[in-house]
N, C-alpha and C positions, 0 to 999 in steps of 0.2 A: 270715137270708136263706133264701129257698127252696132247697132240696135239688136236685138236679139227679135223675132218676132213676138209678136204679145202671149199666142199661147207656149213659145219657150219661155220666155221672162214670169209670166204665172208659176210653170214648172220649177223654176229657178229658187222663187219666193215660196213656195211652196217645202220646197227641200229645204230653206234655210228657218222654216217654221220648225219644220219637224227636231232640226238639230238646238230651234230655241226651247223645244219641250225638254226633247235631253239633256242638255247641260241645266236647266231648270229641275229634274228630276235629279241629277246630282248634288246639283247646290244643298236644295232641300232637305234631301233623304241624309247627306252624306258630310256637308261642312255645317252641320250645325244650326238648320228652319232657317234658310235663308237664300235669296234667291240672286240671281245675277243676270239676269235675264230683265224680269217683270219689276219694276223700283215701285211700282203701285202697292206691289205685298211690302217689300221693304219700307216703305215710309208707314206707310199700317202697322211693320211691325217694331218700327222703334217708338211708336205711339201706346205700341202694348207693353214693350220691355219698359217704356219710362212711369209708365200706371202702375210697373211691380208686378210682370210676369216673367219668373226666374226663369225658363226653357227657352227664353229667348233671349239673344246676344247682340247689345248696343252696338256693339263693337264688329260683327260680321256686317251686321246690317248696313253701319255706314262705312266699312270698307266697302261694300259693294257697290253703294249707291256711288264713293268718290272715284272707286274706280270707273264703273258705267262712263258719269262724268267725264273723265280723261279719256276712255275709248270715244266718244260722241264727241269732241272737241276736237281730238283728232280726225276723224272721218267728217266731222265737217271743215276741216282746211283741205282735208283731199277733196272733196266736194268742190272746193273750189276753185280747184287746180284744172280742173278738166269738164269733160262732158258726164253726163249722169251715169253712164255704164263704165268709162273706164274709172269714173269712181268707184264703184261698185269692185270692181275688178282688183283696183289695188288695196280697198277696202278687208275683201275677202281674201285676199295674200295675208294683208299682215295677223289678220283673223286666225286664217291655217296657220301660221307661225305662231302665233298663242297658244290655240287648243294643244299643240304638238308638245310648246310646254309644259300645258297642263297634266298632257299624259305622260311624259317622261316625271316630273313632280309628283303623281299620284301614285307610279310605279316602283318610284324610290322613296323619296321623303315622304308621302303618303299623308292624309288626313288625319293621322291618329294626334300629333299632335298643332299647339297653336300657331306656330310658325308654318309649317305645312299647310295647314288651312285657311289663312291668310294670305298666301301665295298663291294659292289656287282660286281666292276667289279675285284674289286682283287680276291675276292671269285672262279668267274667264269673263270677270265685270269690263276688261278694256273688249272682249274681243266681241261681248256683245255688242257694247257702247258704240264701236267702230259699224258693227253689221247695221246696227237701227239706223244710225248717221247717214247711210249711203243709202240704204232704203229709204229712209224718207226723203235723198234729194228725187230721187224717181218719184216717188210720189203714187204708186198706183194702187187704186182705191179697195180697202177688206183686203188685202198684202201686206200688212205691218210688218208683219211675221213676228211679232212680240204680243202687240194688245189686241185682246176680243172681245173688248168691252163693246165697242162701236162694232166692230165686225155685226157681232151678236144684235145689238139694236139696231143695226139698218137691214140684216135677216127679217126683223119682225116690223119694224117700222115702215120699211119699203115694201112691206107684203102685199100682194093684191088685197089679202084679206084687210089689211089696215088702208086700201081705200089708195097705195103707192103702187109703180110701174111694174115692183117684183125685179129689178132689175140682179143681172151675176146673182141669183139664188145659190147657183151650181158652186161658183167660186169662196162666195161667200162659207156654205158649209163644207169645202175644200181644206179651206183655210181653220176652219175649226177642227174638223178631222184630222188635218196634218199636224196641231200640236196635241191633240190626245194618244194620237199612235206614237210620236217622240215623248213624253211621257211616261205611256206606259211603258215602251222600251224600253226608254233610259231607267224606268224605274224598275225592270225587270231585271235586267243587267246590275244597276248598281246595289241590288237587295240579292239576289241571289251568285252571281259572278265578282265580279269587281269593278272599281270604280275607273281605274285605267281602260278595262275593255268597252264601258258605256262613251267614255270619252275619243275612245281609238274611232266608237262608231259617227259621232259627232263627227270628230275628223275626218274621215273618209266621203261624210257628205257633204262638207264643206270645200275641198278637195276635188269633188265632183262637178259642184257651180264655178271654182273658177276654171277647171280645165274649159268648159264650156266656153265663160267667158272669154279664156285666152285663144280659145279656135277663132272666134267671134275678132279680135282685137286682130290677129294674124289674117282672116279673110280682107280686113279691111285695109289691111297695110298692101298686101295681095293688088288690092282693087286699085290704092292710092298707084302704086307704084306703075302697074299696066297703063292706069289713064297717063301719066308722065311720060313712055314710052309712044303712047303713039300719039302723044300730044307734037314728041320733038318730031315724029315722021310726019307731021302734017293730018293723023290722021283724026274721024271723027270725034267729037265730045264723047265721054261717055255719057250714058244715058242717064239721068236722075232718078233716084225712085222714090 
């Protein structure tokens, strides 16, 4: 698949940060202190619920983690089916077809009770599991679009002031701003609105990175196809880039 250029693919990861704040801003607020997104809180938080802190649930915590799991297993066999962006690509398909049922789930069967909420987090933990999976066969550096842990220390540790090159400053707090604005969004939405309409928005941004992609994946079929055509006329290579 054709490559996306570097500052679209930033854009890309950028949008799929923000929609990891959202559905993180759901999980939390809304299925019961527990995240589908971040397994860093979750393994913290089955360490507090097994210490004997009753407001947290053994049981959310590691459906989300097995879910994650199953998403990221999955997205790494499409990983390796292809090239890094049309993993990406089909990645973020079956992603939108998660989130979609998360929000028909939260519209009807709803979080109120355990079965509900247990579906939603499996729903969301495969669909993040799947986004991380494909993101990290790209590989591109302060983009997780999950963990800021490192983001954040090569902010300060690569800083001119710490004596380093200062290098993507810009990206770097991009990347951090793009999960506080998804976030506080999703935590707007799902504290005062509903949980379906934080989710519809998740969807719609996720929705948005694969149309991209799909233009991207259709350019390059475009290109395959012409170089074919005048390959049988005799006429020149296309050009490489």
């Amino acid at each position: 698949m054709a490559e996306p250029k570097p500052r679209d693919l930033a854009a890309l990861l950028l949008t799929l940060t923000v929609v990891t704040g959202v559905v993180d801003a759901v999980s939390f607020l809304g299925l019961g202190r527990v995240f589908v997104a971040n397994m860093t809180g979750n393994v913290v938080f089955l360490g507090f619920a097994a210490a004997g802190e009753t407001t947290l649930s053994v049981l959310a915590s590691l459906t989300a983690v097995l879910a994650f799991l199953a998403g990221a297993l999955a997205g790494g066999r499409l990983a390796r089916r292809g090239d890094d962006y049309d993993a990406l690509r089909q990645a973020t398909a079956a992603q939108a077809a998660l989130i979609a049922a998360a929000v028909v789930l939260s519209a009807t069967l709803g979080s109120g009770t355990r079965l509900g909420s247990e579906l939603l987090i499996i729903a969301l933990g495969l669909a993040m599991g799947l986004q991380n999976a494909a993101v990290r066969r790209i590989g591109a550096p302060d983009l997780t679009t999950t963990v800021l842990t490192m983001t954040l220390t090569g902010l300060a540790a690569d800083s001119r002031a710490a004596g380093g090159t200062g290098s993507h400053p810009l990206r770097k707090i991009a990347a951090v701003g793009a999960m506080l604005v998804g976030a506080f969004v999703g935590g707007l939405l799902q504290l005062h609105v509903a949980m379906w309409v934080a989710l519809g928005l998740a969807l719609v941004l996720v929705l948005g990175v694969l149309a991209v992609l799909q233009r991207a994946s259709r350019t390059q079929r475009t290109e395959r196809n012409d170089a074919r055509r005048r390959a049988r006329r005799g006429g020149p290579p296309p050009r490489t880039r």
